[in-house]
N, C-alpha and C positions, 0 to 999 in steps of 0.2 A: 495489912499486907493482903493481895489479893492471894485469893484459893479456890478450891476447888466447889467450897462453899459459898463465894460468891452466888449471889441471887442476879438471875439473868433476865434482863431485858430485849434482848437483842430479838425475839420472835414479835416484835412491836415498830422494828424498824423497819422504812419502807426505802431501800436504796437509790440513788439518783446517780445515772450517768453523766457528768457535767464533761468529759471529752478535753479538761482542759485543768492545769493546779488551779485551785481553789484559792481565793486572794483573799476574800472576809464573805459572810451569810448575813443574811437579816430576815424578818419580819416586816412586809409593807401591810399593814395590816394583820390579814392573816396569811397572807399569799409569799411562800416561800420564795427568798430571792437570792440568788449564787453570783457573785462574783469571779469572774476570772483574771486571769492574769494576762490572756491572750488581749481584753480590752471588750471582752463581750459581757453582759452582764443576762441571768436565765431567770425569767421571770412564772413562776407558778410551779405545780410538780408536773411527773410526765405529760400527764393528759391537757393536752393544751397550753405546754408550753411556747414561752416569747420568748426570743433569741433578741436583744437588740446591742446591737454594734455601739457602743457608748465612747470608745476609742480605736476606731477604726487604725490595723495596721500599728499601734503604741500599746504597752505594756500598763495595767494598772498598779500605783504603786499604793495606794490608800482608799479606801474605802467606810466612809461612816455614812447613819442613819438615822432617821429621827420622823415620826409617824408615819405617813406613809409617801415617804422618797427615799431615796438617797445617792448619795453625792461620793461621787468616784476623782479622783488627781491621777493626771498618768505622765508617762515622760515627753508626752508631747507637750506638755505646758496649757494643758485644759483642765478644767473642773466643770464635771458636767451633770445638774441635778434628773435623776430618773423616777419617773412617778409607778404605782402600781400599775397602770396604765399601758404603761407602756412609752408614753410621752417623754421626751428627753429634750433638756434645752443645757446650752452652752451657757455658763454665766461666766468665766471668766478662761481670756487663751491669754500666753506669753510662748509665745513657738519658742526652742532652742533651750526652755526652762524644765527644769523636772518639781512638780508639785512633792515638798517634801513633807506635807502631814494636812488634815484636813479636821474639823470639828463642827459636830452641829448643836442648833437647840429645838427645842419641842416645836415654840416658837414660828420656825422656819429661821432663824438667822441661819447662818455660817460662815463658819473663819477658815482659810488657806495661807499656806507660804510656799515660797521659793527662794531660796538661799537664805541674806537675811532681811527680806521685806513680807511683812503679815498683813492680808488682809483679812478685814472685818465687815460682812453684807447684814444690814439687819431685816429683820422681819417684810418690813417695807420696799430694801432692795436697795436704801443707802450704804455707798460703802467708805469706811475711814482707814485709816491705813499707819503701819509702826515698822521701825526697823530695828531689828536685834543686834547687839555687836556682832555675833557671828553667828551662822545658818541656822535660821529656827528649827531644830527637830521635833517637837510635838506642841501640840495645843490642845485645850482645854476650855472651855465653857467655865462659870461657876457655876452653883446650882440655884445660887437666887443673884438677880440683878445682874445687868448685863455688862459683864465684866469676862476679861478673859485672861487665860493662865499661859505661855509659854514657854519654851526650855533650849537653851542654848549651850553654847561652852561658857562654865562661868558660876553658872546656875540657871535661876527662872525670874518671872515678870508677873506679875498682876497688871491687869493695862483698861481702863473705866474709856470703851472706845469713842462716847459720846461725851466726856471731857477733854479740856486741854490740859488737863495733869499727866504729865509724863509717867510712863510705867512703871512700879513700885519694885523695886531688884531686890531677887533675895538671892543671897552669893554664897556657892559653894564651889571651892578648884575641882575640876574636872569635865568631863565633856556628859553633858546632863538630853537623855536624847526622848525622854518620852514624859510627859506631864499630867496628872490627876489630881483634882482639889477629892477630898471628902463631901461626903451627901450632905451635913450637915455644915459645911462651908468652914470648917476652921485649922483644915492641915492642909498644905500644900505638899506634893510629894513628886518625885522625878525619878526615873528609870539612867541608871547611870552604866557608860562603856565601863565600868571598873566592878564587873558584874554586883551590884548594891543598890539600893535604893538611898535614896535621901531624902528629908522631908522637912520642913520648917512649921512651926506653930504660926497660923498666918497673923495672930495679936498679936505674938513678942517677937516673931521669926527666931522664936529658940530653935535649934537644932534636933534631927533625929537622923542618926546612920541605921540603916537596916543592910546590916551585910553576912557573911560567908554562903554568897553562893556561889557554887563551881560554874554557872556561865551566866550572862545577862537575860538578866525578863525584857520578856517580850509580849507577855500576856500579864493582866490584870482584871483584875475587877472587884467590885464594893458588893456587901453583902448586904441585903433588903433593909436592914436595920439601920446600916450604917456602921456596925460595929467591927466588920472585920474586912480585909483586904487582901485578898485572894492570890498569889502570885505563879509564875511560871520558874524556870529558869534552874529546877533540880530535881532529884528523883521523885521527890512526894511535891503536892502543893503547900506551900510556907505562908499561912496564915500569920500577917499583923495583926494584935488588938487597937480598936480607935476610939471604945467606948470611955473612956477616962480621959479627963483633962488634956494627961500628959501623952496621952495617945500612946504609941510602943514604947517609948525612953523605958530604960530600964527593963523591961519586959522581956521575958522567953517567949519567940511563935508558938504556934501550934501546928504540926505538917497532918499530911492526911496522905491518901492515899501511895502510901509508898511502892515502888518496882522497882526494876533494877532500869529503867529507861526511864531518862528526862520528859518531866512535863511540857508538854509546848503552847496549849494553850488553856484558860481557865472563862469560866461564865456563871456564876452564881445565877440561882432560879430570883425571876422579882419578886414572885411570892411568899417564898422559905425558905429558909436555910437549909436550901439545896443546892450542891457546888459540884456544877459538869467539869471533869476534867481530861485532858486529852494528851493524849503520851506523842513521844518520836515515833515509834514504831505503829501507831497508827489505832490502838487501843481509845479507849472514851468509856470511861469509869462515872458513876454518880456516887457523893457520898453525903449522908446525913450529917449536918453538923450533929445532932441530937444527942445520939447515940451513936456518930460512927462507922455507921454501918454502910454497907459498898452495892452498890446495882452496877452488875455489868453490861455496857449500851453495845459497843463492838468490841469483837476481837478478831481482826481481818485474818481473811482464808487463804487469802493469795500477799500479794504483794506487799510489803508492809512500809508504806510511807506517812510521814509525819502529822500528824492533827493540824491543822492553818487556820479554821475557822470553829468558833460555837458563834451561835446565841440560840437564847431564847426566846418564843411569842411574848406576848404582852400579860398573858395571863398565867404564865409559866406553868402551860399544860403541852407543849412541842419544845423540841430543841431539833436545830439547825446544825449539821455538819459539816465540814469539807475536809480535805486533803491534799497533799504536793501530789498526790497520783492520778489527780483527776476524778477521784469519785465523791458523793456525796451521798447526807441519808437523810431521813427525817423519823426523829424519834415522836411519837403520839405516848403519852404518858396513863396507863391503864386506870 
């Protein structure tokens, strides 16, 4: 529980006006990148900052990353990849569409859908193409071979884009809206409207419910190891174990940093089991898996709206901010 003893970090942060809510953050290298929602995307920190119009006039709905681009979906039915640069190119419009989820890899590939057709661009700039029973809501890369994850009403898909093997179903009732394999490639796992996670063992497609939380994740992420997975969606963040076989089955989480306000979003460090966590009211807590222990990053002065974005650099020595209020910060880690 946070107190008064929390250890403060917050004289290390260096605040960012972004003028607009905050959609997702990245690292293009090391050059701090802000997404908006308005369709603008903010490239660098203050001093010489780039503004560049990536969906002029349309809303961004998704935003992923991968070295140094990244690739924004908005409701105009574009997917547009953006370099550090500055440079921006259009790789795929369907006017009157709204892009419902995007994915990248190190690679360069990446996958997009709208409703229920998924595409798949690889590295090269070939693209193949799959359709869902009903509206893809998220997708997934795997971590080795190029294969992709998924998530529909129904459950999820494995889909090998470069064969003609049809997509591998793994089935579970309910409307399944966001999808994650494991780093080490053997759990599939989906973010479900019946606030719960679910997850299949991708050898036997044995089952794993991951449930009582009071509303749906909408944040996750994997810890350096691979051992643990990080979630949103209630007062503290609700750590899965995935080191064992049977991955959570059976298993008690483990929660961290508890308050009395819902977590909104989570980022584990790449380098350590270090897990930034981000509240409703507008808070961003660090905690040691180790021992525990709590660094406080903000604790807003004024306004206090919801955490939308982390991530972390590549070398997990900065972490990336944003918020539904328009501001954003950048933590440098002492």
């Amino acid at each position: 529980m946070v107190d008064e003893k929390t250890q403060s970090l917050r004289d290390h942060v260096t605040m960012i006006n972004a003028g607009a809510p905050v959609a997702a953050v990245a690292f293009l290298g090391q050059a701090p990148t802000i997404v908006l929602d308005n369709g603008d995307i903010l490239l660098g920190a203050e001093t010489g900052q780039k503004r560049i119009a990536a969906h002029p006039g349309a809303a961004i709905l998704s935003a992923v990353h991968a070295g140094k681009h990244i690739v924004t979906g908005g409701d105009d039915g574009r997917v547009v990849l953006t370099q550090a640069s500055g440079l921006h190119q259009e790789i795929h419009a369907a006017p009157g569409k709204w892009i419902d989820a995007l994915a990248t890899r190190e690679d360069g590939a990446i996958a997009w859908s709208h409703g229920k057709e998924i595409f798949c661009r690889d590295a090269k700039g070939g693209i193949k193409t799959a359709t869902a029973s009903t509206t893809a809501r998220g997708l997934a890369f795997a971590p080795k071979g190029y294969r992709l994850a998924f998530a529909y009403y129904g459950g999820a898909s494995l889909w090998f884009p470069n064969t003609e093997t049809p997509p591998d179903a793994f089935e579970w009732k309910g409307s399944h809206l966001d999808v994650t394999i494991s780093p080490d490639g053997r759990f599939l796992v989906t973010s479900m409207q019946e606030n719960a996670l679910h997850g299949w063992r991708i050898a036997d497609k044995a089952h794993m419910r991951m449930t009582g939380y009071p509303s749906k994740v909408r944040s996750w992420s994997w810890s350096s190891d691979g051992f643990w997975l990080a979630t949103s969606g209630a007062d503290s963040c609700v750590l899965w174990p995935f080191k064992e076989k049977d991955g959570p089955m059976n298993k008690t989480p483990r929660e961290c940093g508890v308050r009395k306000t819902k977590i909104s979003r989570v980022a584990f460090n790449p380098k350590a089991l270090l897990l930034a966590m981000g509240y409703e009211d507008g808070w961003i807590l660090l905690v040691r898996l180790n021992d525990g222990s709590e660094l406080l990053v903000r604790r807003p002065d004024g306004e206090r709206s919801a955490v939308t974005a982390l991530a972390w650099n590549d070398d997990g020595a900065a972490l990336l901010f944003g918020t539904a209020g328009g501001e954003a910060g950048l933590l440098t880690l002492p």
